[in-house]
Steps between C-alpha positions, in 0.01 A plus 500: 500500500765293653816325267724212673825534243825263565837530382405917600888632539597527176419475159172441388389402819571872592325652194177346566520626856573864363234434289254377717532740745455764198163357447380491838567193598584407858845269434677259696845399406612149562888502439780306658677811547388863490656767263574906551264514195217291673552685806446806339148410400357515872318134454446229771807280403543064633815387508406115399907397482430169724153407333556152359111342505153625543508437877808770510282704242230508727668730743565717254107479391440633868634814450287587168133605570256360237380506255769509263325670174885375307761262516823531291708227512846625350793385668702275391872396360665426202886276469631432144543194437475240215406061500905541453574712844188395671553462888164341640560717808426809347223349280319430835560822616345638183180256546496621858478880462364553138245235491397367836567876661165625342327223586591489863424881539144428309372251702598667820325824431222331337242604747566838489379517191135557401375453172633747232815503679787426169774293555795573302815250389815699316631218315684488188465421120813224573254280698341458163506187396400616124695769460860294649794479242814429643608379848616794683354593833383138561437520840324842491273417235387165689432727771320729278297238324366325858401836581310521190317183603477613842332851392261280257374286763429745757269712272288212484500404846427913593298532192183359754616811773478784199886491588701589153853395426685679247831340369728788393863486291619840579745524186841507479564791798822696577531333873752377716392139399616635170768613542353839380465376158125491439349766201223572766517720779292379860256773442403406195461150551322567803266754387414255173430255735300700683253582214441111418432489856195676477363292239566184712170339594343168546492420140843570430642390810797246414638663191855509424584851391794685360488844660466692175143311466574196304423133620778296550458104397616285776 
């Protein structure tokens, strides 16, 4: 079994390579930079610091044998901001990494897939449009919520391949992005999200979870 995980150095990225490579799995770690930690683990790493489009992605696709059996598409960035503070420069940014990121790195590894290969997005309850409140984090949550959309659309479109996309909010997780502050630790996120993955499957495919099980309304 063979997992593709970006955003790998740190964070969750780095807990589902830990945990992946617990389970068996043969991992490679897309990351802009490499960590001590992710060194440690002894797993073909890509630095993919200049990728900026799926022709650039492409290279990297060279150096992955297929098929991929998983794809976990995790990196990404979050800037506080508000509709008071917002600075359209970093609202692009956001777009770019969080929502058109995934979709990029999708489509370019797309046939390295084979069907029952599962696609995953880590996403976040603040790209629901339902659930939003107050303006805080507008530009992250746009982000968020186009990924959403994103994720939605591609389980139909790899719904015909037996290609299953599961749309993950990993909770609110004691990160760097956090500042530390999350009530979840990486491996339990992680290993939560692990156990919905294995009861991702065609029929499912393009639900919006909460990692402690629940669905999430968009």
């Amino acid at each position: 079994m063979k997992a593709v995980i970006t955003g790998s150095n740190r964070g969750i990225g780095l807990e589902f390579c830990k945990q992946l490579k617990e389970r068996g799995y043969e991992v490679i770690a897309l990351c802009r930079s490499t960590s001590q930690e992710l060194k440690k683990l002894n797993i073909q790493v890509i630095d993919n610091t200049d990728i900026r489009n799926v022709d650039d992605l492409n290279i990297v696709k060279k150096k992955i044998d297929a098929p991929i059996d998983l794809l976990i598409n995790n990196a990404g960035i979050f800037i506080q901001d508000d509709l008071k503070s917002l600075n359209f420069k970093t609202l692009q940014e956001q777009i770019e990494v969080n929502s058109l990121g995934p979709l990029k790195v999708t489509l370019a590894l797309l046939s390295l897939m084979q069907e029952n290969t599962k696609v995953v997005m880590i996403t976040s309850r603040l790209g629901s449009i339902a659930s939003t409140s107050e303006s805080t984090y507008c530009g992250y949550r746009a982000s968020k919520a186009a990924l959403n959309m994103i994720s939605k659309t591609l389980s139909i479109e790899l719904k015909p391949k037996g290609i299953s996309v599961g749309i993950f909010h990993p909770g609110y997780v004691s990160t760097d992005m956090t500042d530390h502050k999350g009530d979840l630790k990486p491996k339990t996120s992680v290993g939560n999200i692990l156990k919905l993955l294995e009861k991702l499957n065609i029929e499912n495919s393009g639900t919006f979870w909460h990692e402690d099980g629940s669905i999430i309304p968009w």
